[in-house]
C-alpha positions as CSV (number, residue, x, y, z in Angstrom):
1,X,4.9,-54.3,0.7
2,X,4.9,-52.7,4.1
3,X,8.3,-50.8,3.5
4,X,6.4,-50.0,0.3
5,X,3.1,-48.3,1.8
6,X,5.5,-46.6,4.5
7,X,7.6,-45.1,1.9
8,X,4.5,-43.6,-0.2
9,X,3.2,-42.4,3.0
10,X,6.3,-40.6,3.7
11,X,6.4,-39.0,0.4
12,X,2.9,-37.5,0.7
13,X,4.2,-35.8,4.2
14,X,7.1,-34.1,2.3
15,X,4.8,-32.7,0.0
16,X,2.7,-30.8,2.1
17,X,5.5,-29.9,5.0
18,X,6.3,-26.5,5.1
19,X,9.9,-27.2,3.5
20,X,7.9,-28.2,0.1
21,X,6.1,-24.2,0.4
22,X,8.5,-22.7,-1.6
23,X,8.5,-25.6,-4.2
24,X,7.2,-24.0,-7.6
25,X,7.0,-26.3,-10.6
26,X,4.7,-23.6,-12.5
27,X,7.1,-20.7,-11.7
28,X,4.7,-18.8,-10.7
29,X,6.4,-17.1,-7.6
30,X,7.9,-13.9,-9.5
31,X,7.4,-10.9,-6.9
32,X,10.6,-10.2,-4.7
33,X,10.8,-8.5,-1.5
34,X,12.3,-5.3,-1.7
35,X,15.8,-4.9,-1.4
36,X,18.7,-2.2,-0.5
37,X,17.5,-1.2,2.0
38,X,18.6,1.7,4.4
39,X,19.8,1.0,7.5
40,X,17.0,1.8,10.2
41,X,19.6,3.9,12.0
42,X,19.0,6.9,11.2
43,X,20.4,9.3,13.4
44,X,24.0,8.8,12.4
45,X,23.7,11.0,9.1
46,X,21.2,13.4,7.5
47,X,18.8,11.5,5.3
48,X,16.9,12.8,1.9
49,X,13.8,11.9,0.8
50,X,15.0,9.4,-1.2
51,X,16.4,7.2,1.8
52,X,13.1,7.8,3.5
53,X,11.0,6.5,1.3
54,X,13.8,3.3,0.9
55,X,13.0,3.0,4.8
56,X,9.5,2.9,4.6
57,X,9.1,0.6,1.7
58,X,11.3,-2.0,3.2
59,X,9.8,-1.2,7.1
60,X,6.0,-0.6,6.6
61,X,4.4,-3.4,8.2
62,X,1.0,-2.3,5.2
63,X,3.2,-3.2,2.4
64,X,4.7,-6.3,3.7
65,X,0.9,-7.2,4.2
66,X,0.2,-6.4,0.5
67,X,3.5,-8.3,-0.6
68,X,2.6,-11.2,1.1
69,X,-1.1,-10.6,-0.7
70,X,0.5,-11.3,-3.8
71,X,2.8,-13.9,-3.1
72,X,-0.8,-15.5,-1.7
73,X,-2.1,-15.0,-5.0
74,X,0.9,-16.4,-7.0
75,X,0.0,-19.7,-4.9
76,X,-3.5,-19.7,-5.7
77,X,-2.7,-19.2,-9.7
78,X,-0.2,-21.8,-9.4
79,X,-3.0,-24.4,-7.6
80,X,-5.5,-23.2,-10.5
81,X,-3.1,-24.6,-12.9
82,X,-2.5,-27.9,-11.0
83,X,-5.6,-28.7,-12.3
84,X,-4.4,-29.6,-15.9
85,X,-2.3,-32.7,-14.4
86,X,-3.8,-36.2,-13.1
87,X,-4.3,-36.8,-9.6
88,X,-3.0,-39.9,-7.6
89,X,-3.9,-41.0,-4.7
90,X,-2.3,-44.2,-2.5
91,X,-4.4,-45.9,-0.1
92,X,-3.4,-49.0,2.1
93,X,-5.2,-51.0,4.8
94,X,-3.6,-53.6,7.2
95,X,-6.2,-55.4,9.9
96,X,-5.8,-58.6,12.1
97,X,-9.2,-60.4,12.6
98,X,-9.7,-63.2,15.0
99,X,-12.8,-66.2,15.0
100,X,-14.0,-68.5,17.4
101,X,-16.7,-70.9,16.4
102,X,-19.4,-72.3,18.9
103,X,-17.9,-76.0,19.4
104,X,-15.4,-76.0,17.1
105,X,-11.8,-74.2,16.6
106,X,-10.8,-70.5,15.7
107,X,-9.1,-68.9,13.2
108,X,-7.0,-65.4,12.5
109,X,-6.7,-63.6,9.9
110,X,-4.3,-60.7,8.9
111,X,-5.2,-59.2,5.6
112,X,-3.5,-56.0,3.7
113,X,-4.3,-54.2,0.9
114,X,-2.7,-51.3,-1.0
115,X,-4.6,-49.3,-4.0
116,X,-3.5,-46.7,-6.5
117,X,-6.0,-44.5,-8.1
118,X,-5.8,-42.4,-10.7
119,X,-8.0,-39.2,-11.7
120,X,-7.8,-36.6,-14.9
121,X,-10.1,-34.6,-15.8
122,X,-9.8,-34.1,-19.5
123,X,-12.5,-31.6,-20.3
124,X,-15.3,-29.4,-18.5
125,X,-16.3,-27.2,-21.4
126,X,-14.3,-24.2,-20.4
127,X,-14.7,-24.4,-16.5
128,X,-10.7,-25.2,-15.9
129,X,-9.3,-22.8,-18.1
130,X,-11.8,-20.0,-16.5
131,X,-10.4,-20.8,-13.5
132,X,-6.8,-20.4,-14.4
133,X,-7.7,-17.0,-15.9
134,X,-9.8,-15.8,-12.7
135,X,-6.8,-16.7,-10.7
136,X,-4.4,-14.9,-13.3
137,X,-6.4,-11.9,-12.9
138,X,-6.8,-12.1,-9.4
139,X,-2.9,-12.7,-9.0
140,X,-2.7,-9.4,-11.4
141,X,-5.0,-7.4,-9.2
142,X,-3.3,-8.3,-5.9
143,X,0.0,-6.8,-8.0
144,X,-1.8,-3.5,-8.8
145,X,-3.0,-3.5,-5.2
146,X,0.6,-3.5,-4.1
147,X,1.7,-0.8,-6.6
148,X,-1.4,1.3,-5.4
149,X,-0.7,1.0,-1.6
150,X,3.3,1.5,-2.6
151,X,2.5,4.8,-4.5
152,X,0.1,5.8,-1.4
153,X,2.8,5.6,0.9
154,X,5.6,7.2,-1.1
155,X,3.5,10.1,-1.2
156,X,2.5,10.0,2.5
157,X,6.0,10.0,3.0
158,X,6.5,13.2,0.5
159,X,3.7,14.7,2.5
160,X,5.4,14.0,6.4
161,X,8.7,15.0,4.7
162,X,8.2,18.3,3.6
163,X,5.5,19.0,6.4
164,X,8.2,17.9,9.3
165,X,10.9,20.4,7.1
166,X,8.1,23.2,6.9
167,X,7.2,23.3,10.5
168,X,11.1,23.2,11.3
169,X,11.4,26.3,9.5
170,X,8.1,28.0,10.9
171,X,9.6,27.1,14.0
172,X,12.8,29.0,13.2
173,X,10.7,32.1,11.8
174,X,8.4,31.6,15.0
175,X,12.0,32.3,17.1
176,X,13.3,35.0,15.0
177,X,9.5,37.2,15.7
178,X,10.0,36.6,19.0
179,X,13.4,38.4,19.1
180,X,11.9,40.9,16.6
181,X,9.3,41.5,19.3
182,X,11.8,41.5,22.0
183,X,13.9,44.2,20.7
184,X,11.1,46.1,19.9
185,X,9.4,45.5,23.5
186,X,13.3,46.7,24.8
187,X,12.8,49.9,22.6
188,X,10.0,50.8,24.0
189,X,10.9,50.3,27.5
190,X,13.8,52.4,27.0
191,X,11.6,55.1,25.3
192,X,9.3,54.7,28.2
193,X,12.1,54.9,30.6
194,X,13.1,58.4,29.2
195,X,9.6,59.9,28.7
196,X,9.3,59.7,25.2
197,X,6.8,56.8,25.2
198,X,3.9,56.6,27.7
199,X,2.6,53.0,29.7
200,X,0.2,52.1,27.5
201,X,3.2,51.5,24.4
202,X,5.7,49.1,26.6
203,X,2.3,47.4,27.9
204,X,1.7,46.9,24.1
205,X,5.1,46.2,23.3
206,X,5.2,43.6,26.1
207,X,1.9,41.9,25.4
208,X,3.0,41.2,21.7
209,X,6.9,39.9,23.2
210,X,5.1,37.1,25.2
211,X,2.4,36.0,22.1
212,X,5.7,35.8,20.3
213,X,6.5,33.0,22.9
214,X,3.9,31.4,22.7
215,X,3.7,31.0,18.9
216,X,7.1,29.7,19.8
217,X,5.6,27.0,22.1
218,X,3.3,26.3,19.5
219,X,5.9,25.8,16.2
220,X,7.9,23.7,18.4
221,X,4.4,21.3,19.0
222,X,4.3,21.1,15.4
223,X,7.6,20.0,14.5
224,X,7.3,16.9,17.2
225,X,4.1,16.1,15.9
226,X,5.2,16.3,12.2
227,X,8.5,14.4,13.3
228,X,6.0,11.4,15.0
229,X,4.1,11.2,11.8
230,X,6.7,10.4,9.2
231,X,8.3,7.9,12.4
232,X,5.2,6.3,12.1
233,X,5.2,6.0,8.0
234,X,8.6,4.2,8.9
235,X,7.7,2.0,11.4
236,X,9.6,4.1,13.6
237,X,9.2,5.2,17.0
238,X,7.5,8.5,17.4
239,X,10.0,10.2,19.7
240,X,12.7,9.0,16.4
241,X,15.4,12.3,16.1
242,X,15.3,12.8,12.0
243,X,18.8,14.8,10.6
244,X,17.1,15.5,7.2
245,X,18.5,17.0,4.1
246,X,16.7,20.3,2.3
247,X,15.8,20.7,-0.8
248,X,18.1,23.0,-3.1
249,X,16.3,26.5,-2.7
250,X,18.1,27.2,-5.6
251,X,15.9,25.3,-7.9
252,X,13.0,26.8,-9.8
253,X,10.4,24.6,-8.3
254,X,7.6,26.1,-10.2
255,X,8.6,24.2,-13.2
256,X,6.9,20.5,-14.0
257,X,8.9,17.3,-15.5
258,X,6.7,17.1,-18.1
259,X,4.9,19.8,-20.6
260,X,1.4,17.6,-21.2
261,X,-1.5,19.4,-20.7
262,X,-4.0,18.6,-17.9
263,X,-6.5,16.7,-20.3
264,X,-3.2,14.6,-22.0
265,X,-2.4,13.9,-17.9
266,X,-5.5,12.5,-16.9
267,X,-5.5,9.9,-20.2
268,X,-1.8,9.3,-19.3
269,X,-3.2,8.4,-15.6
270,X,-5.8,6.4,-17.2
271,X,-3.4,4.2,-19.0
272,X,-0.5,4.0,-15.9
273,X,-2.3,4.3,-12.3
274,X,-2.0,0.8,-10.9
275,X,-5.4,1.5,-9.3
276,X,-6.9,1.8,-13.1
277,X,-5.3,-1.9,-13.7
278,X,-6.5,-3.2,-10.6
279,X,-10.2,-2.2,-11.0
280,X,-9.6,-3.8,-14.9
281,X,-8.5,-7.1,-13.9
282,X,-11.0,-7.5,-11.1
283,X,-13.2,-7.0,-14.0
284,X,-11.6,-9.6,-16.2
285,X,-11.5,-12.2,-13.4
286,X,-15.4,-11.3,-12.8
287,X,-15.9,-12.8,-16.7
288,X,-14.0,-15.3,-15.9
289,X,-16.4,-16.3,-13.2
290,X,-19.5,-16.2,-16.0
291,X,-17.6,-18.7,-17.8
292,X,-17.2,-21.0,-14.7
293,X,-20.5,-20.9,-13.8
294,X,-22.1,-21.5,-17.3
295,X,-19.4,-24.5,-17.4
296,X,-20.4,-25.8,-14.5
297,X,-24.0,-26.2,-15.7
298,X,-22.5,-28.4,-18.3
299,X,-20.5,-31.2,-17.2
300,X,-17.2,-32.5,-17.6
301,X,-15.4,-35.6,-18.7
302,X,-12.4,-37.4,-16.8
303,X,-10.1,-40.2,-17.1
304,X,-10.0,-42.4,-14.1
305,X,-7.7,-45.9,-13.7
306,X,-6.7,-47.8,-10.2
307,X,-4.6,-50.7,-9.3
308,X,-4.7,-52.5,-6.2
309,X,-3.3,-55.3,-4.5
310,X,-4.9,-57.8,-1.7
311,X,-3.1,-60.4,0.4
312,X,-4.5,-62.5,3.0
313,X,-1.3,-63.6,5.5
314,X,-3.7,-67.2,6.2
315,X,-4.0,-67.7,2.6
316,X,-1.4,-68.5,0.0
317,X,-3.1,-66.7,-2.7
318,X,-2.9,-63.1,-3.0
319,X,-5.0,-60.5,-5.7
320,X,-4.2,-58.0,-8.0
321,X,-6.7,-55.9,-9.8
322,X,-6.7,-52.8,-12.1
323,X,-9.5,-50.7,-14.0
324,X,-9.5,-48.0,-16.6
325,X,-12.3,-45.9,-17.6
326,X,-13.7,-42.7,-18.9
327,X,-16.3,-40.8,-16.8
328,X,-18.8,-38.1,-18.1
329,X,-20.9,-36.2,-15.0
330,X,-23.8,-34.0,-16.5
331,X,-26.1,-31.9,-14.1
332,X,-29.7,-32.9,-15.0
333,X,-31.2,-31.1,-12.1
334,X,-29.6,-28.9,-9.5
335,X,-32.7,-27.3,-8.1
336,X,-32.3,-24.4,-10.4
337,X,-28.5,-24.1,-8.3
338,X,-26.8,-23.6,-11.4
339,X,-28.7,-20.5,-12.6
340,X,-28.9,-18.9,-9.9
341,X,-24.8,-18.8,-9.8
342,X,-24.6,-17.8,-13.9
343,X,-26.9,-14.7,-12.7
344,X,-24.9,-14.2,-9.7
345,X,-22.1,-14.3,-11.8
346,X,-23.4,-12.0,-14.4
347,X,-24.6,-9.7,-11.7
348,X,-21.2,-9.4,-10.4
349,X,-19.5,-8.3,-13.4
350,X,-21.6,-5.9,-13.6
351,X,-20.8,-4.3,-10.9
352,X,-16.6,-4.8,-11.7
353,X,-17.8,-2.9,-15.2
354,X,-19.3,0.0,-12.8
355,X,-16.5,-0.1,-10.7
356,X,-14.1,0.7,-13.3
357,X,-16.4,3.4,-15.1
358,X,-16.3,4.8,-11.0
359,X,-12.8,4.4,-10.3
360,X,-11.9,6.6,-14.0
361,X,-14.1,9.2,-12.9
362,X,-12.1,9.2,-9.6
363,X,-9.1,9.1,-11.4
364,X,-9.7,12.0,-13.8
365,X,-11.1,14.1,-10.7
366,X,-7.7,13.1,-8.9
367,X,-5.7,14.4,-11.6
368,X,-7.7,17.6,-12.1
369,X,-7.4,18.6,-8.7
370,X,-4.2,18.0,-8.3
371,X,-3.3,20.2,-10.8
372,X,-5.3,23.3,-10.1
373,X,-4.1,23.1,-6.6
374,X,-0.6,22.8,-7.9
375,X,-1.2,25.6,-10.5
376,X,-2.4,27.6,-7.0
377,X,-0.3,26.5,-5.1
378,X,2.9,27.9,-7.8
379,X,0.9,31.1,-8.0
380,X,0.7,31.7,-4.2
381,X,4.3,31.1,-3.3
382,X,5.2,34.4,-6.0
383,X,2.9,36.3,-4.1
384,X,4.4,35.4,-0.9
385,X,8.1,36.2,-2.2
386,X,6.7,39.4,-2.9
387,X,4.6,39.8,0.3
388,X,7.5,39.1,2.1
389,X,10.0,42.0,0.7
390,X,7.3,44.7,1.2
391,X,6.5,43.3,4.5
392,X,10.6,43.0,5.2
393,X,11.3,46.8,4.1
394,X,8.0,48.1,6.1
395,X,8.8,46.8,9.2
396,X,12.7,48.4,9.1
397,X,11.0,51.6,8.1
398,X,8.7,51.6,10.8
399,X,11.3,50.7,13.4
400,X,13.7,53.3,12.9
401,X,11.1,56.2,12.5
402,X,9.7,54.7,16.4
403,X,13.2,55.1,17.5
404,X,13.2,58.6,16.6
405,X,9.7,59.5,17.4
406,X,7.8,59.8,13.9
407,X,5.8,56.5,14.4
408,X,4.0,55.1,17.7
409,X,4.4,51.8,19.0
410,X,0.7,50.4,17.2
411,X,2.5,50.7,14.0
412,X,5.4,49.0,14.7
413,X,4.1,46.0,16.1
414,X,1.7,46.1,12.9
415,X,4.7,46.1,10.8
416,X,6.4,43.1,13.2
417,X,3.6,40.9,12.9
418,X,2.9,41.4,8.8
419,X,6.8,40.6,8.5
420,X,6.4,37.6,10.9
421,X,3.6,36.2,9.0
422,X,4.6,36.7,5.2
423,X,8.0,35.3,6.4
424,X,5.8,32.1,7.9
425,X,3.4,32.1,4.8
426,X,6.3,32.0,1.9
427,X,7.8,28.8,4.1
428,X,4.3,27.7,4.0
429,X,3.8,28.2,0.7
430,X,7.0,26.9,-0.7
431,X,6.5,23.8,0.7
432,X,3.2,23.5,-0.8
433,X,4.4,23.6,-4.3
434,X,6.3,20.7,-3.6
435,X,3.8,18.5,-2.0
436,X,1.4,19.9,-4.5
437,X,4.1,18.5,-7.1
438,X,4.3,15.1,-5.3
439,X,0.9,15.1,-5.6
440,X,0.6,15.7,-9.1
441,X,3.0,13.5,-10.6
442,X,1.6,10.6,-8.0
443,X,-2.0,10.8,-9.7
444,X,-0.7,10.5,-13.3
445,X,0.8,7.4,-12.4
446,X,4.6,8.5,-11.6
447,X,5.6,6.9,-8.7
């Protein structure tokens, strides 16, 4: 009997060691960790925005937390539905004893005893099968949570992307004014220098050559910050050296993947944005918790049985005993307990029903803006491509009638720095249209 007790003893330690965590008789553990993964190493090759976004899903220490949300969740839906089988519990008891009686002898005992119970519950008016749904929905909500914080961060990374590839290019514009402003500060020296320009053009020349450096200074402060920003998305150090691919200039980027209207968007969001689904099955598990509560007030009915065994080591008799029953618990008075919790409960899914009217407002607003700053956003970067060539052909006009006289210096550096900044606002604004795009396409739901 001892090996007996020993043995059950060690089989309830296996059960709750952490080698029996990944045990799963419900099969409830479906979500897998992402794999595929790009190698960290980045600075062997150049890397598109694709590969990025691979790094940061499998590197960002917010989504592992929200993976490991839901596999917490799979574990609680999984306990929820324990509840539909028997419990068993194994108790056993050894003790020694020893008496000594005044003038006469003494006597030991060593008793042991070992006892099986058994416990079902075979009906609580609803209260089980509430649970199992609450936990259902609250295993579907952490999901939607992950998909949410996984589209977030596939557009942050978008966002650093094409911000660390703009302010690479501004830098590059930012170098080629500063040689425009060079030459021209060189011109007008040498104009100076002959007699054909006075002091106060190669002072204004000049003071234009060193802003050009320091816009310089400036771009370059941009592109390290951008750069520690998407490091930081992929759990990266921010001093990280990125070799990044470019987007194909060649392709009309004023074009969407899709030809819905703005109203068909935001009801295509409604129906796809994991935040939508999240907000709908905290709602659902919120109902859920009404029907606990009201079953609660109720009662419920179980099955219990036990078996036991005594023996008395003195004694040549030993006992064994077993019972069977039916049990029914009903709450006569819970000082008004039970209630309170059906109101709490009521009051609480009330507030999941406002929370998803809120959160379809917020999607619809999402969508809308989105769109009329893409719609902008398309219609500013043709302006700039046409900003640009005027700006372009002014400034070579203006140059060559300096160098023979016809214009003075002011207008020159005019030209200069209307050609510096519609070549740094087309960058700008190209860029824009495709974050604006990312942007777009993640509040529909596309990512």
């Amino acid at each position: 009997m001892m090996n007996k007790l020993f043995l059950c003893g060690l089989i309830c330690c296996l059960c709750v060691s952490p080698a029996a965590a990944d045990f799963d008789p419900f099969s409830v553990y479906d979500a897998q960790a992402p794999e595929g993964c790009v190698d960290p190493d980045i600075g062997k090759s150049a890397l598109g925005l694709s590969d990025l976004i691979q790094i940061g899903i499998c590197n960002n220490p917010l989504l592992n937390k929200g993976y490991m949300a839901v596999k917490t969740a799979e574990a609680g839906y999984g306990s929820a539905q324990s509840e539909y089988l028997p419990s068993v519990s194994v108790s056993g008891s050894v003790s020694a004893a020893h008496q000594k009686w005044q003038d006469a002898g003494s006597d030991r005992t060593d008793p042991y005893a070992a006892n099986v119970g058994l416990s079902w519950l075979l009906y609580d008016f609803g209260g089980r099968s509430a649970r199992t749904d609450k936990m259902r929905a609250y295993l579907d909500a952490a999901q939607f949570s992950y998909k949410s914080l996984l589209s977030d961060t596939i557009l942050e990374i978008n966002q650093a992307y094409f911000n660390l590839l703009s302010a690479q290019e501004v830098l590059k514009s930012a170098q080629t004014s500063e040689e425009s402003y060079q030459k021209a500060y060189e011109e007008a020296r040498r104009r100076f220098d002959l007699g054909f320009a006075s002091a106060s053009d190669k002072l204004l020349a000049r003071t234009s050559y060193e802003q050009s450096k320091l816009a310089v200074i400036r771009a370059k402060n941009a592109v390290k910050q951008n750069q520690g920003t998407l490091a930081v998305l992929l759990n990266l150090s921010p001093n990280t050296a990125f070799k990044l691919e470019r987007p194909d200039r060649k392709k009309d980027i004023g074009k969407l993947e899709t030809t819905m209207k703005v109203e068909e968007m935001m009801e295509t969001a409604l129906a796809q944005r994991s935040k939508m689904k999240k907000a709908r099955s905290d709602l659902e598990a919120a109902r859920q918790d009404v029907r606990q509560a009201q079953s609660g007030a109720i009662g419920s009915i179980k099955l219990t049985g036990a078996t036991g065994y005594d023996n008395d080591m003195r004694a040549s008799a030993y006992k064994v005993g077993s019972s069977v029953g039916i049990g029914v618990s009903v709450p006569l008075f819970t000082g008004f307990a039970d209630t309170y919790n059906i109101a709490q409960a009521r009051y609480q899914m009330q507030q999941a029903q406002y929370a998803v009217a809120d959160t379809q407002d917020a999607i619809r607003n999402e969508v809308w803006t989105a769109y009329q700053n893409y719609q902008t956003a398309v219609a500013a970067h043709d302006v700039a491509k046409r900003v640009l060539d005027s700006a372009k052909e002014n400034e070579r006009v203006a140059f060559a009638s300096y160098q023979v006289g016809k214009e003075n210096i002011l207008n020159l550096l005019t030209a200069s720095s209307q050609f510096a900044s519609a070549r740094q606002e087309l960058i700008v604004a190209y860029y824009s249209v495709l974050i604006g795009k990312a942007t777009l396409y993640k509040a529909v739901g596309g990512f």
